[in-house]
C-alpha positions as CSV (number, residue, x, y, z in Angstrom):
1,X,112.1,85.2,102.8
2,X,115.3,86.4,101.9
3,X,117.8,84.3,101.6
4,X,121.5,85.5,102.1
5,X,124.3,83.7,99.7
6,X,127.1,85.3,100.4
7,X,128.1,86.6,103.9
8,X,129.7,89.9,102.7
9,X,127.1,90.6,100.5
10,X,125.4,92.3,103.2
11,X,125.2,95.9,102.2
12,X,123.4,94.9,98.7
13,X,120.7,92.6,100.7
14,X,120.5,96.1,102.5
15,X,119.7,97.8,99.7
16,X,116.8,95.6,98.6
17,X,115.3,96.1,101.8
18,X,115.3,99.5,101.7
19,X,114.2,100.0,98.1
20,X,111.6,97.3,98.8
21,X,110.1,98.8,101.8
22,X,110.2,102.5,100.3
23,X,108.3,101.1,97.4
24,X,105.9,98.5,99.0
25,X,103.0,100.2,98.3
26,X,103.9,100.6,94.1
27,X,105.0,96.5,94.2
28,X,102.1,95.6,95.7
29,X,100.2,97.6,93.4
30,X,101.8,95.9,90.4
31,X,101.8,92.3,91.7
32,X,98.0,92.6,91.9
33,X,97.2,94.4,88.5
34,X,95.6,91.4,86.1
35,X,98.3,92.0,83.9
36,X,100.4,88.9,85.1
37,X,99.2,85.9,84.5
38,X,101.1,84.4,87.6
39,X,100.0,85.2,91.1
40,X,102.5,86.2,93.7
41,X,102.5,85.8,97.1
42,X,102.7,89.1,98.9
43,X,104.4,89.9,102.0
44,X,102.1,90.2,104.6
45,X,102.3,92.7,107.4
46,X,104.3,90.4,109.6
47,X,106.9,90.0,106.9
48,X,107.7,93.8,105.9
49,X,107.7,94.3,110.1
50,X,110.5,91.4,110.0
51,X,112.4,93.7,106.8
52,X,112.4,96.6,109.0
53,X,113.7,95.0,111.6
54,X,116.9,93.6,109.2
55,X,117.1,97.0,107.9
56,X,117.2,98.3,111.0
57,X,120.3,95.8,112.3
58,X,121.9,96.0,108.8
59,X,121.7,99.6,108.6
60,X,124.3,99.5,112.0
61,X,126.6,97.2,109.8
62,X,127.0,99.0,106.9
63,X,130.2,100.9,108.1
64,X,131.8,97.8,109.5
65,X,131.4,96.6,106.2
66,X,132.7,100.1,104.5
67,X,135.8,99.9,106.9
68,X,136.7,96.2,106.8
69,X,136.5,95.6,102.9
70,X,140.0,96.8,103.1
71,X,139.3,99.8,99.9
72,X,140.1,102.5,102.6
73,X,143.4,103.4,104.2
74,X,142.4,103.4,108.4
75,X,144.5,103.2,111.5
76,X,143.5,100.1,114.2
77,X,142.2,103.3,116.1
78,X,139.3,103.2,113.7
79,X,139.3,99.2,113.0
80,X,139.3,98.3,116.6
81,X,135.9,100.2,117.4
82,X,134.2,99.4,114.3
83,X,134.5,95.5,115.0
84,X,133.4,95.8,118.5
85,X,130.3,97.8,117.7
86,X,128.0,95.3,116.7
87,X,128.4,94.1,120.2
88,X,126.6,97.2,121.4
89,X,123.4,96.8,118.7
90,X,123.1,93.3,118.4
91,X,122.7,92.3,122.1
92,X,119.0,90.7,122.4
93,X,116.7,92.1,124.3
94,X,113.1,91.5,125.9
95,X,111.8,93.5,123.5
96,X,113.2,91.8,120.5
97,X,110.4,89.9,118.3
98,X,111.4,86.2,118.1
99,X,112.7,87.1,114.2
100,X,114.9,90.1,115.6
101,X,116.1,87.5,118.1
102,X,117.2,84.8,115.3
103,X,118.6,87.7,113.3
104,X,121.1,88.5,115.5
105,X,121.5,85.2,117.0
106,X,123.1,84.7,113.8
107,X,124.3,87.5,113.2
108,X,126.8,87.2,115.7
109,X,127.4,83.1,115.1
110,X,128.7,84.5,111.4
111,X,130.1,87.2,113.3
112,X,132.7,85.0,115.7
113,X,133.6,82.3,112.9
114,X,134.6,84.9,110.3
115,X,137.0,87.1,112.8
C-alpha cells in the first residue's frame, strides 16, 4: 500500500501510479527473475484494480493542484470552480468498491480541514 506523507504531494503519488501501472508487466518480470536474492511481495490483481481506481480520482485533482499551488496568475473565476469540482467526482456511489469508497471518504475529510 501506498502510503501518502505529505497531503500536497499528490500529483507525484500520481505519477507512481501511473508509471507503475504502465509498467506492471516489466516490474513484475524483474521482481521474479532469480537475480535478487530477496523476494517481494507482488501486487495482486486486487491491488493494481485499487491503483487504477486512485489514478483514476487523482487524475481529476491534478488541476486543482496545478491551480491552487499559487505558481500561476488566475482570476477567482477560475479558482472558484476548480475547488468545487472535486465535489462533482468524489461523491460515492453504489458502484464504488469499498477502497474507492475509503479513498474519497478521505479525500474529502483532507479536503474540508485544509480549505
Amino acid at each position: 500500500m501506498l502510503i501518502q506523507d505529505y497531503t500536497t504531494r499528490w500529483n507525484s503519488t500520481l505519477q507512481i501510479i501511473e508509471r507503475l501501472t504502465r509498467n506492471n508487466e516489466a516490474v513484475i518480470a524483474t521482481l521474479n527473475s532469480s537475480i535478487h536474492k530477496y523476494s517481494f511481495t507482488l501486487l495482486t490483481d486486487a491491488g493494481l484494480e485499487n491503483l487504477r481506481i486512485m489514478e483514476l480520482l487523482l487524475e481529476q485533482s491534478r488541476y486543482l493542484t496545478e491551480i491552487l499551488r499559487g505558481e500561476w496568475c488566475v482570476s477567482c473565476s477560475v479558482i472558484l470552480p476548480t475547488i468545487t469540482c472535486p465535489s462533482r467526482f468524489m461523491v460515492v456511489t453504489d458502484y464504488d468498491s469499498a477502497f474507492g469508497i475509503k479513498l474519497k471518504t478521505g479525500f474529502f475529510n483532507g479536503f474540508d480541514t485544509h480549505l
